[in-house]
BABA-964441 format. One line per field, with one value per residue (C-alpha): residue number from 1; x, y, z. Coordinates in nm, 2 decimals. Each point is the difference from the previous one (the first is absolute). Layout:
// BABA-964441
n <- NUM,...
u <- X,...
v <- Y,...
w <- Z,...
END
This chain:
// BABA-964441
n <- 1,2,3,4,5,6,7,8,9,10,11,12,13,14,15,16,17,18,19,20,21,22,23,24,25,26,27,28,29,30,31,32,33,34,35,36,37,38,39,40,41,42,43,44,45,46,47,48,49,50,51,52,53,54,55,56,57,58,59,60,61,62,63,64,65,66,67,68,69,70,71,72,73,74,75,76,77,78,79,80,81,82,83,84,85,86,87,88,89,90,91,92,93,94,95,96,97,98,99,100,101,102,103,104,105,106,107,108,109,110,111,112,113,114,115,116,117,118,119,120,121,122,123,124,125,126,127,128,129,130,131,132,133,134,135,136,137,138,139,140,141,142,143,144,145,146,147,148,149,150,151,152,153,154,155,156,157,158,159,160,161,162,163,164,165,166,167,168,169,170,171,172,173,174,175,176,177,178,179,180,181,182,183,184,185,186,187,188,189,190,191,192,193,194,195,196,197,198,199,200,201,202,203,204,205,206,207,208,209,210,211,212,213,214,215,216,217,218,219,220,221,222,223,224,225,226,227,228,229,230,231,232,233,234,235,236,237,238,239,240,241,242,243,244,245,246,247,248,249,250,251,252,253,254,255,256,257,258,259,260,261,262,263,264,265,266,267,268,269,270,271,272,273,274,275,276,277,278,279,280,281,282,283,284,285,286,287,288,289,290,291,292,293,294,295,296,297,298,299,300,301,302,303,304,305,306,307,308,309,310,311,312,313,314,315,316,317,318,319,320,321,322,323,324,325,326,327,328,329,330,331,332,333,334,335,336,337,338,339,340,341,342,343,344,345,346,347,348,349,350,351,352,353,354,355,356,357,358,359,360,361,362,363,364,365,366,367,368,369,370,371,372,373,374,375,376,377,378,379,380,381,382,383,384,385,386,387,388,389,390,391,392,393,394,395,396
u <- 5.53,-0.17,-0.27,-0.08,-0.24,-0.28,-0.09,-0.30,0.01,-0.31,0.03,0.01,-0.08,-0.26,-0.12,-0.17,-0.19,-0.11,-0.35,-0.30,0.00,-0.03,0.36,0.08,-0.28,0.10,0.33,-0.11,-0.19,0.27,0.23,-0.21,-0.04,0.37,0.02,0.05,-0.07,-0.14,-0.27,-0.17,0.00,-0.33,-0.05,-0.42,-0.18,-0.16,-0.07,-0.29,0.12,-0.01,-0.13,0.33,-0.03,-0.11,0.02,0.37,0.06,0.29,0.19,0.10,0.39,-0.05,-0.31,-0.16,0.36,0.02,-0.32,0.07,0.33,-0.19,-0.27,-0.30,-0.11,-0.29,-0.11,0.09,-0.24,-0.29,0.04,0.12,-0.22,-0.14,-0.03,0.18,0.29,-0.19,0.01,-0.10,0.17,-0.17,0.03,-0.12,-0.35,-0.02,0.07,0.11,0.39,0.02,-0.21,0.14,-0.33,-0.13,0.32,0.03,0.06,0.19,0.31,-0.01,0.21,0.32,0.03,0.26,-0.25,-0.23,0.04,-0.30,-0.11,-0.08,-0.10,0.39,-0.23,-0.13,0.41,0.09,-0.22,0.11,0.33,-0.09,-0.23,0.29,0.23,0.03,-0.23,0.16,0.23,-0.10,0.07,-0.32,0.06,0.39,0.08,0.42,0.12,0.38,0.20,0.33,0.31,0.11,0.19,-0.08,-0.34,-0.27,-0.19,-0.31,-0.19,-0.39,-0.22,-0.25,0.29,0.06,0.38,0.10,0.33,0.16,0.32,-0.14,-0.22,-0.19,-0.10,-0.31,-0.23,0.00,0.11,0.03,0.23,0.18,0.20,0.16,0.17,0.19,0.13,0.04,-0.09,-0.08,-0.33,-0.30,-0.01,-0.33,-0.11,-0.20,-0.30,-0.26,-0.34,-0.32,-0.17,-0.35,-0.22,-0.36,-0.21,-0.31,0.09,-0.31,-0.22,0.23,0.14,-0.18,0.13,0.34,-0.14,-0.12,0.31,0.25,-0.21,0.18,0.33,0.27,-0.08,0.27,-0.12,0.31,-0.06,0.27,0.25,-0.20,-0.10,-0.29,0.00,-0.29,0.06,-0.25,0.02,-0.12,-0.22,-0.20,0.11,0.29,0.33,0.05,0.33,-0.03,0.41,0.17,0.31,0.04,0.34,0.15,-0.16,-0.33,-0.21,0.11,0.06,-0.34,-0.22,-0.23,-0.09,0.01,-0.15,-0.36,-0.14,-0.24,0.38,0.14,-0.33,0.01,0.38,-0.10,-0.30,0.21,0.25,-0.20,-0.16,-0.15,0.00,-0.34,-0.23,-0.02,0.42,-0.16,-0.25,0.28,0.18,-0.28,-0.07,0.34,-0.03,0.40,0.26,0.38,0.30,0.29,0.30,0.19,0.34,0.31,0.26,0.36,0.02,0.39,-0.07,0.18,0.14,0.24,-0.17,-0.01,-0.06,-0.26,-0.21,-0.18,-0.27,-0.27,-0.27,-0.04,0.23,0.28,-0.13,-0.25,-0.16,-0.34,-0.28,0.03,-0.17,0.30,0.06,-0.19,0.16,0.36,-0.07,-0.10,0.29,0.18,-0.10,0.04,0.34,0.12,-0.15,0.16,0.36,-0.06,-0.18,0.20,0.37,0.15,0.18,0.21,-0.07,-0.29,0.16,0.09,-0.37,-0.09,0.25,-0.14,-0.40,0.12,0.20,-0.33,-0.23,0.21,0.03,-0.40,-0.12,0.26,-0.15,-0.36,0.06,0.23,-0.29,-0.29,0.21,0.02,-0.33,-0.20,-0.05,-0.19,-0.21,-0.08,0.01,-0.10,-0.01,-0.13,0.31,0.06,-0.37,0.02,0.31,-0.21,-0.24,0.21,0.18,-0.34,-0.05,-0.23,0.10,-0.33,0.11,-0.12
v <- 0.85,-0.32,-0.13,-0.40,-0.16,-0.14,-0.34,-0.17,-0.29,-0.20,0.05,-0.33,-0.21,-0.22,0.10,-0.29,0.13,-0.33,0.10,0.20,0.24,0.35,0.03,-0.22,0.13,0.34,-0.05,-0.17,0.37,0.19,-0.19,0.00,0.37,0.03,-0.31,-0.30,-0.29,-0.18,-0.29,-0.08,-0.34,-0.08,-0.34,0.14,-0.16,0.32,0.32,-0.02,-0.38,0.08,0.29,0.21,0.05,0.31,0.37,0.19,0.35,0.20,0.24,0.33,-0.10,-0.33,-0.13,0.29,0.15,-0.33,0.01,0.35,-0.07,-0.29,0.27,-0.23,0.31,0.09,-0.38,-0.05,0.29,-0.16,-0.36,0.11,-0.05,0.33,-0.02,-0.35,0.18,0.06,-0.24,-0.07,-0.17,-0.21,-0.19,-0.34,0.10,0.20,0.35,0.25,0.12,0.20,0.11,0.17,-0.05,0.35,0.21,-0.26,0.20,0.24,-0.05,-0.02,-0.06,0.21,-0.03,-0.21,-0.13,-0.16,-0.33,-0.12,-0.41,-0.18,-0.35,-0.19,-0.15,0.33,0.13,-0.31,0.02,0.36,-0.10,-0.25,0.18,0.27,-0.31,-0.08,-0.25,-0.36,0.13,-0.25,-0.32,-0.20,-0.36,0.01,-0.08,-0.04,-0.30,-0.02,0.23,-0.05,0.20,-0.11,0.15,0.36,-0.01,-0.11,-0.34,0.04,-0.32,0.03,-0.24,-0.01,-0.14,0.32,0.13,0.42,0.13,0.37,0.17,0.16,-0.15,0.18,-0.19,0.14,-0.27,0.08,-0.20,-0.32,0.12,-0.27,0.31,0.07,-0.32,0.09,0.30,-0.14,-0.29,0.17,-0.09,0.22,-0.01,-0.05,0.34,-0.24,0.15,-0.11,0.08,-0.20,0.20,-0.08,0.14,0.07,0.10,0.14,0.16,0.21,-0.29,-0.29,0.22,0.35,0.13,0.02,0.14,0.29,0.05,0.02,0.22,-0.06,0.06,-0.18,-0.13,-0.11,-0.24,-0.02,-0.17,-0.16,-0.23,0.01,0.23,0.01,0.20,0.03,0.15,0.04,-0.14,0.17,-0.25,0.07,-0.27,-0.03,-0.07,-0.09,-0.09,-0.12,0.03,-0.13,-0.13,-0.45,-0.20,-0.05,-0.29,0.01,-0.04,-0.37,-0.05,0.19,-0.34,0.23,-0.03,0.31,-0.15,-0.05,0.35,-0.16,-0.14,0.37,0.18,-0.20,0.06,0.41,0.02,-0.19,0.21,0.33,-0.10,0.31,0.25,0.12,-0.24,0.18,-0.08,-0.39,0.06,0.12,-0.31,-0.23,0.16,-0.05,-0.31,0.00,0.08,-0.01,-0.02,0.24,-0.01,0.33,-0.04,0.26,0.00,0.08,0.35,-0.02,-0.20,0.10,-0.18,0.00,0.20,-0.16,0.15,-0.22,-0.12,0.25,0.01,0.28,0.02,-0.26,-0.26,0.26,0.11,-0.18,0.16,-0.04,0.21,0.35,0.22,0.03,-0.36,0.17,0.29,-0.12,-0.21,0.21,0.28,-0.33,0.03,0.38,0.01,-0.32,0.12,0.32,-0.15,-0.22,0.29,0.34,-0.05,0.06,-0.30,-0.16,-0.38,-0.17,-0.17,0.34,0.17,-0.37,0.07,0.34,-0.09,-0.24,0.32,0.17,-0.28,-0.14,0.37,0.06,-0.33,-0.10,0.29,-0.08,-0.36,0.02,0.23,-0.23,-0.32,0.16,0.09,-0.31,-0.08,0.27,-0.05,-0.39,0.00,0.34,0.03,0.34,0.19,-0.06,0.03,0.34,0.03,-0.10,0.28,0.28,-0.11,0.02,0.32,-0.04,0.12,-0.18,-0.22,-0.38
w <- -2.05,-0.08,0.17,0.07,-0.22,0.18,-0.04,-0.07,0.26,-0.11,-0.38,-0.18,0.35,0.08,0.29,0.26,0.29,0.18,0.24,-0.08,0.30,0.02,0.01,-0.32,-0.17,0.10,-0.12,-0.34,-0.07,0.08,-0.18,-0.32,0.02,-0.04,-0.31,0.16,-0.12,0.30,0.10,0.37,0.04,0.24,0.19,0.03,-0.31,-0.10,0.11,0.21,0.13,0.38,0.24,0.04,0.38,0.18,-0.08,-0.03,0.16,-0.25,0.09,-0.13,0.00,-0.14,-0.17,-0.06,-0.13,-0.21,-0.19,-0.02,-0.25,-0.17,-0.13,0.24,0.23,-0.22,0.03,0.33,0.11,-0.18,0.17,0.34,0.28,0.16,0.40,0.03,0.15,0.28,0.31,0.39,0.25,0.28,0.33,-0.03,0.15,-0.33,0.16,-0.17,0.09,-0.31,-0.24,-0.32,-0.19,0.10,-0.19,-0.29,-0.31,0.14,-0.27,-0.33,-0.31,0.05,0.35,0.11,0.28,-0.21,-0.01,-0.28,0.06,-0.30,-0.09,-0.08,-0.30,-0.16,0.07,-0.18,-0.28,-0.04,-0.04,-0.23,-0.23,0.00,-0.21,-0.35,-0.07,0.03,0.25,0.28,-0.03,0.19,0.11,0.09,0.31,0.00,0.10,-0.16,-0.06,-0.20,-0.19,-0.33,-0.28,0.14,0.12,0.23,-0.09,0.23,-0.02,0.14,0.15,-0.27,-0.25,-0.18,0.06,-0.14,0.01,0.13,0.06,0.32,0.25,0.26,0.27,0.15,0.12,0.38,0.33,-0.19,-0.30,-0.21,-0.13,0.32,0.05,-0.27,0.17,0.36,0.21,0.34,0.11,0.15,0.38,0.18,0.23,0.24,-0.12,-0.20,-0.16,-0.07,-0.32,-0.09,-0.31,0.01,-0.30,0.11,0.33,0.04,0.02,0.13,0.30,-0.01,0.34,-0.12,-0.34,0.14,0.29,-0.27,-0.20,-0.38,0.19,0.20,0.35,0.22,0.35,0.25,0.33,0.23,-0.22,-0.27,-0.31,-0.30,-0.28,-0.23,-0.37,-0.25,-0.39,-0.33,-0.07,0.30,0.20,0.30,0.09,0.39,0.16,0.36,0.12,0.31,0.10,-0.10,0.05,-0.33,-0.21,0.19,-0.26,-0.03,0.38,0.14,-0.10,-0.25,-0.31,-0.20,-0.31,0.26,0.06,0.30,0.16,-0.05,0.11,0.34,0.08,-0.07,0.23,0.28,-0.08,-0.03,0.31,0.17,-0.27,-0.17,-0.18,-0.33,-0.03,0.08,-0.29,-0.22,0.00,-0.04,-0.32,-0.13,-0.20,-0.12,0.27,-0.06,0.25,-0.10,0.21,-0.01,-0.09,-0.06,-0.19,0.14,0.12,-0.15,-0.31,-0.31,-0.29,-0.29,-0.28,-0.32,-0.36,-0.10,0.31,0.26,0.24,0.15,0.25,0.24,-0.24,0.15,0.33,0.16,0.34,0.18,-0.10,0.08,-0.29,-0.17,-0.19,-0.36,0.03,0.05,-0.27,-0.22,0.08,-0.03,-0.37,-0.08,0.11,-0.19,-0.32,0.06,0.04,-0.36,-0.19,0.09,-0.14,0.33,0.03,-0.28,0.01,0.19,0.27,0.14,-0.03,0.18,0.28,0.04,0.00,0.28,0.20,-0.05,0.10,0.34,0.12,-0.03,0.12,0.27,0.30,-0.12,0.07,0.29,0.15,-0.09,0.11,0.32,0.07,-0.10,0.37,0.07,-0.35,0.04,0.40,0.13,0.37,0.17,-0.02,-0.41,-0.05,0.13,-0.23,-0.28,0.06,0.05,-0.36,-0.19,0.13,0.30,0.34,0.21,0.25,0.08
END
């Protein structure tokens, strides 16, 4: 009885992954583990261009499962950030509704609970110092993309240009990959969030420093939410959320790019709630305005053996704790279908990454889609809602 040959998909390609997220650079270190030849093209100058964001919870299907394959537990373990897993959530007189501060450390490694927070830039630079050297490509931020004579011509905005047979679009919301693969557009939720960074938070707003105690502290209050996340670097991540009609940033009359313009609209808006959230955003010197956009709960597309997307490229959703992790998994399960001889030519271990991926993501962001009400614009009822999810049964 004769068995089929397996075949090596990625032997002899060039293997483009356009965006230098976790979930391309995930995928570039799994891929090289099983041969590939493979660069990340990155639009960030260098490494340590920009402050990656906030910290990142993985879990123990996904991340954790993830850096698990790639052989990164061990450094993982040294870089994660002990206690940040921990949170509080408060009423907008700062009173605590729930406090999970008190059985923080409860789970450990090995438990499918525990849900470890690190800083997205140590993760990344794990993943990077995890690459053969050379392997990211600094400076490249895609801005054509053609097919000629078998291959991809990607053309950068610096003026350099590299070829591939297999681009891997993974360069979030805004992807220049995807267009290739569809033309359906995101869809607006009808929420939105403003996001501010501070740097020294124990001195420029110590109340909150010491509420949310190294952890996560989540502020709901009628029609309006604030979270509060720490950074690696000491400093932190706020993101004041709330429901805006679509385009308001260019309709509301402020200017984002003048923190004193954005500080007054937030302490009208905040109107009422404790001082020390007041304090918080006049120390935030940077704000941002970040619409929350979807993409079709239904969209799909014609695979293609040479072009393919992951993460939020593929399936964008709001912010629910699960954007990393998907993306990553996104990654795992890709490489899988090119490096394990299952499938006999590429386009069908493509068509069967995107099975795997559309069946994952597609309850996840049905679920979060429906929700976001009760995240950006909480009223008593969801509130309540809110606290019985994270565990707490005390009542408002």
């Amino acid at each position: 009885m004769e068995t089929s040959k397996k075949i090596n998909l990625i032997y002899g390609r060039q293997i483009a992954i356009v965006g230098g997220g976790p979930g391309g650079l995930a995928l570039a270190r799994l891929l090289q583990l099983g041969g590939a030849d493979v660069k990340v093209y990155e639009r960030d100058i260098n490494q340590k261009a920009r402050v990656q964001g906030a910290i990142v919870d993985l879990h123990y299907h996904s991340g954790l499962k993830v850096l698990e394959a790639a052989g990164l537990m061990d450094a993982f373990k040294i870089r994660y950030m002990q206690g940040a897993d921990s949170f509080r959530v408060v009423d907008e007189r700062a009173n605590i509704l729930l406090d999970d501060f008190i059985p923080s450390g409860r789970y450990t490694f090995g438990d499918e609970h525990f849900r470890p927070e690190i800083d997205r830039g140590a993760l990344r630079d794990i993943l990077i110092d995890s690459l053969l050297p050379g392997t990211v490509v600094w400076d490249s931020q895609l801005i054509n993309l053609t097919f000629s004579n078998g291959q991809w011509e990607m053309q950068f905005k610096n003026g350099t240009s590299a070829s591939s047979d297999l681009v891997i679009g993974c360069e979030g919301y805004r992807s220049r990959i995807r267009e290739y693969l569809t033309d359906i557009k995101s869809v607006y939720t009808g929420a939105a969030i403003i996001q501010g960074e501070i740097d020294d938070p124990k001195t420029a707003c110590p109340e909150i420093y010491e509420i949310f105690n190294g952890g996560s502290l989540m502020a709901m209050g009628q029609e309006k939410m604030l979270t509060v996340q720490p950074r690696g670097d000491g400093g932190l991540t706020f993101y004041a959320a709330s429901m805006y009609p679509e385009n308001w940033e260019k309709t509301s009359g402020i200017n984002f790019n003048n923190p004193e313009e954005v500080y007054a609209y937030l302490i009208h808006f905040y109107n009422g709630w404790h001082p020390a959230f007041h304090k918080l955003f006049k120390a935030c010197s940077h704000f941002t305005y970040r619409p929350l956009n979807y993409h079709p709960l239904k969209l799909r597309w014609q695979t293609r053996s040479n072009i393919i997307i992951l993460g939020d490229a593929a399936h964008l959703m709001p912010p629910n704790g699960e954007g990393v992790n998907l993306a990553m998994m996104d990654a795992l399960d890709l490489s899988n279908c090119l490096t394990s001889g299952a499938y006999q030519n590429i386009e069908a271990a493509l068509a069967a990454y995107e099975e795997m991926m559309f069946a994952r993501t597609y309850p996840i962001s049905e679920e979060t889609v429906e929700g976001i009400k009760d995240f950006a614009s909480p009223n008593n009822e969801s509130i309540q809602k809110l606290i019985q999810l994270f565990g707490g049964d005390e009542k408002i």
